[in-house]
C-alpha positions in Angstrom: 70.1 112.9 88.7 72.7 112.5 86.5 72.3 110.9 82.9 74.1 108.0 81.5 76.7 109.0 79.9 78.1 110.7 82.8 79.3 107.0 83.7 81.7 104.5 82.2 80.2 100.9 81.3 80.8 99.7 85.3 79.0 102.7 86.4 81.8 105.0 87.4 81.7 108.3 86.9 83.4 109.9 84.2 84.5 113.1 86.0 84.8 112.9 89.8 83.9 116.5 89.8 80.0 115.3 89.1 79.8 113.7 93.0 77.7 115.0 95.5 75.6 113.6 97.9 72.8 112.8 95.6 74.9 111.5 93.1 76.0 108.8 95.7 72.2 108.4 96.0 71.6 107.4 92.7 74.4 105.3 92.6 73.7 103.3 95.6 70.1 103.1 94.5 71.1 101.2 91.5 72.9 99.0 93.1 70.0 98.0 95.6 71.8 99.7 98.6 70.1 102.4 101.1 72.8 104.6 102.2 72.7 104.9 105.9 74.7 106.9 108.4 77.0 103.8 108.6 77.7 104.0 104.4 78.3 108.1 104.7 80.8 107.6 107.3 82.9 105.0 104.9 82.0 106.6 101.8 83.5 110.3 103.8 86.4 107.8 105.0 87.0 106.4 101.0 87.2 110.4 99.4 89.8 111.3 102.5 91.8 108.2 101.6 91.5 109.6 97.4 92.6 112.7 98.8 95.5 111.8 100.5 96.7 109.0 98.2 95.5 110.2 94.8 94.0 106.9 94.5 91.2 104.4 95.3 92.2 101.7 97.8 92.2 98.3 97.4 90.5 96.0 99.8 93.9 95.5 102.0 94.7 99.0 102.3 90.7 99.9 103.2 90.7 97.8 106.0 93.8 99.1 107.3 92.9 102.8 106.9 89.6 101.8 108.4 91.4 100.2 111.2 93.5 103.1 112.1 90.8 106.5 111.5 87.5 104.5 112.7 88.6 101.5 115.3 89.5 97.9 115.0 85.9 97.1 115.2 84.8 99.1 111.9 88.4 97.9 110.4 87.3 94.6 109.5 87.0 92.9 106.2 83.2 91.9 107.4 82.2 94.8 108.8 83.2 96.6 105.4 81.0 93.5 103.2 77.7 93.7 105.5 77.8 97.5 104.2 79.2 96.9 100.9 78.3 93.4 99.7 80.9 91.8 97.3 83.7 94.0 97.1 83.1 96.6 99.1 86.8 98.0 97.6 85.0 98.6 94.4 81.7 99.5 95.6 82.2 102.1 98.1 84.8 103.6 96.0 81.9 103.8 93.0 79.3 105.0 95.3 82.0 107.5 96.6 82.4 109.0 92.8 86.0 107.5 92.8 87.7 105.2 90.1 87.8 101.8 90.5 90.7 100.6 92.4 93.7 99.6 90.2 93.8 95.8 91.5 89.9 95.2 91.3 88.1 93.2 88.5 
C-alpha cells in the first residue's frame, strides 16, 4: 500500500513508476470499484495506449482504440461507463497509474 503522498490532490500518482497491480487495487478500492477481469483487460488496454502514444486518452480516442484492439461491442461509450462510472477516461487512466488525460476536468 502506497502512502499519500505518493498521489497528487485527484489521486494520481506522482511517479508512474509506483503502479503495479496492487497499486491499481488500492486505487480502485477508494474509489468503491472491485476490479474484475473485465477492468484488467481495459486498464492492460489504457497502459498499451500510454505506451504507444506517450499519453492518456481522452474519452473519444478510448472508445476508438477500444473499438479497434477489443471489438465494436467493448468499444462503446457505455460499455466503458458500466466499468468506469463517470468518466471512465479519467478513471481508468487513474486506476491504470497514468496522468489524467489533458482534456479531462
Amino acid at each position: 500500500m502506497l502512502p499519500a503522498d505518493r498521489f497528487d490532490k485527484e489521486g494520481f500518482l506522482r511517479d508512474l513508476d509506483d503502479w503495479e497491480p496492487s497499486v491499481a487495487q488500492q486505487i480502485a478500492a477508494g474509489e468503491g470499484i472491485e476490479l474484475t477481469q473485465a477492468h484488467w483487460e481495459l486498464l492492460n488496454l489504457l497502459r498499451d495506449y500510454y505506451a504507444e502514444f506517450d499519453s492518456s486518452p481522452a474519452m473519444r480516442a478510448l472508445v476508438k482504440y477500444c473499438a479497434v484492439k477489443l471489438g465494436k461491442e467493448k468499444g462503446r461509450s457505455i460499455y466503458l461507463m458500466s466499468l468506469f462510472p463517470g468518466s471512465p477516461a479519467k478513471l481508468g487512466s487513474k486506476i491504470a497509474g497514468l496522468p489524467k488525460p489533458e482534456n479531462c476536468l
